[in-house]
N, C-alpha and C positions, 0 to 999 in steps of 0.2 A: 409660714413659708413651708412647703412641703419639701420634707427631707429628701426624697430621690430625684433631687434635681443637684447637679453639681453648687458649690458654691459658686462659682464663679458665675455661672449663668445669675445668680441671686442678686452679685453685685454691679452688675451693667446699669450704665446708666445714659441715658442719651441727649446730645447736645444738637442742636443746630445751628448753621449758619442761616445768612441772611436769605430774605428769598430771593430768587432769581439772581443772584450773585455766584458768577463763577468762583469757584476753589473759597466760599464764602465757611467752609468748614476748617480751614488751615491752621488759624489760631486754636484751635483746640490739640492740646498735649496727649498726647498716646502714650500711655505708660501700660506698658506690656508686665506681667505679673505670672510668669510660671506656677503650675499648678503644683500642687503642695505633691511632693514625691510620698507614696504611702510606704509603709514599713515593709511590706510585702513584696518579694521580687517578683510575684506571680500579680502583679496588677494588671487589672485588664487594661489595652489601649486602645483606644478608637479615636474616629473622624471625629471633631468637633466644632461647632461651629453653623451660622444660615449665611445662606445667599438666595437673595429675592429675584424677582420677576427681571429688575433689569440685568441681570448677573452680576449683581454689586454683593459683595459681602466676603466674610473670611470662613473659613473653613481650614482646621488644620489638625495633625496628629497629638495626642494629648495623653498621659497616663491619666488616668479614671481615680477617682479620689477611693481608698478601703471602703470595702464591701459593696462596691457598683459592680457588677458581674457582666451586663450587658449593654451592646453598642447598638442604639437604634437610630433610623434616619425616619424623619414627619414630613409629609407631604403635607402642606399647608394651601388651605384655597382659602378664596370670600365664597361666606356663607348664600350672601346674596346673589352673587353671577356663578358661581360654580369655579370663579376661572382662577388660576395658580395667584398664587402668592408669593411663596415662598418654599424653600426645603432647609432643613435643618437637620442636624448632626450631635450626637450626644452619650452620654454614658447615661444606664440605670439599672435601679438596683434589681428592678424584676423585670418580665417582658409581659407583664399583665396590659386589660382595660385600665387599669386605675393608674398605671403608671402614664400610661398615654394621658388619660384627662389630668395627670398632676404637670406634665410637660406644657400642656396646650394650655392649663390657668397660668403658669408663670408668662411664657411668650404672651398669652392677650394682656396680662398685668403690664410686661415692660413694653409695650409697644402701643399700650394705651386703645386697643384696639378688639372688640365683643365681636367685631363680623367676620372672623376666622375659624374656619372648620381645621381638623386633623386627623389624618391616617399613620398612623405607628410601625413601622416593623420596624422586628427585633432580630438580633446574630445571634446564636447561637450561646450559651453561656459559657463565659471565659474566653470566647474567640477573639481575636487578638483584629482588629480593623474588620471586623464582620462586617458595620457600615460603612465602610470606603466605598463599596460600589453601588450603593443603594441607591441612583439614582429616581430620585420618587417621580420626578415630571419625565416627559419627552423634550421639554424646553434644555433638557443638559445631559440628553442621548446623545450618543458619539452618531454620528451617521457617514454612511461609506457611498461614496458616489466611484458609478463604474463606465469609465467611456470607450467605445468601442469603433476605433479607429477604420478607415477606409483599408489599411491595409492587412487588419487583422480579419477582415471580412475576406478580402481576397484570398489569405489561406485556406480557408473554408470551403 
């Protein structure tokens, strides 16, 4: 298992419920496991966490395990249609190519899944939620709609 991946991403493991059975996932126990606090008061902290295509997933603030210096966020698509997948959120210990292709073998390993591409950016090093706003897709752009009333036209 390559070392710049958090542990805890290492030890996911996934269950399912039944098919087509609502709330068919309920019996499974969520045991939440805070991440190891490092000796460092200078630890880096970032977004952590995917959320897929339907907007299902978690994503949350995290201290970074010693010596992970950077927060990057992965734009995940299918290789085959090009089209989105997923975005994901994470600590690493560099902001290299190689740290990206060590991110992208674990997620296709726990996801059981080879037809996933990846694009990497990285914060800055030591910056503190560098990837909180990385939004990799357009599918989780904020977007501003502006209407322009009959009266505000009369002013005019």
């Amino acid at each position: 298992m390559p070392k710049s991946v958090p542990k805890l991403m290492k030890r996911m493991v996934c269950q399912y419920g039944g098919e087509g059975i609502d709330h068919g996932n309920e019996q499974f126990l969520v045991v939440s496991t805070p991440p190891p606090v490092p000796s460092s008061e200078k630890a880096v902290r970032c977004k952590y966490g995917m959320i897929y295509e339907n907007k299902l997933g978690v994503a949350v603030r995290t201290i970074c395990d010693e010596g992970y210096h950077y927060c990057f966020a992965a734009n995940i698509t299918r290789k085959a249609s090009g089209q989105f997948f997923a975005v994901g959120w994470g600590c690493s210990k560099s902001d290299d190519a190689a740290s990206c292709t060590e991110i992208e073998q674990i997620v296709k390993s726990n996801l059981n899944n080879n037809d996933l591409s990846f694009e990497c950016r990285f914060g800055d090093r030591g910056a503190n939620f560098a990837n909180e706003h990385m939004m990799a897709h357009p599918l989780f752009e904020k977007s501003v709609t502006t209407t322009t009333t009959a009266m505000a036209n009369m002013a005019n």
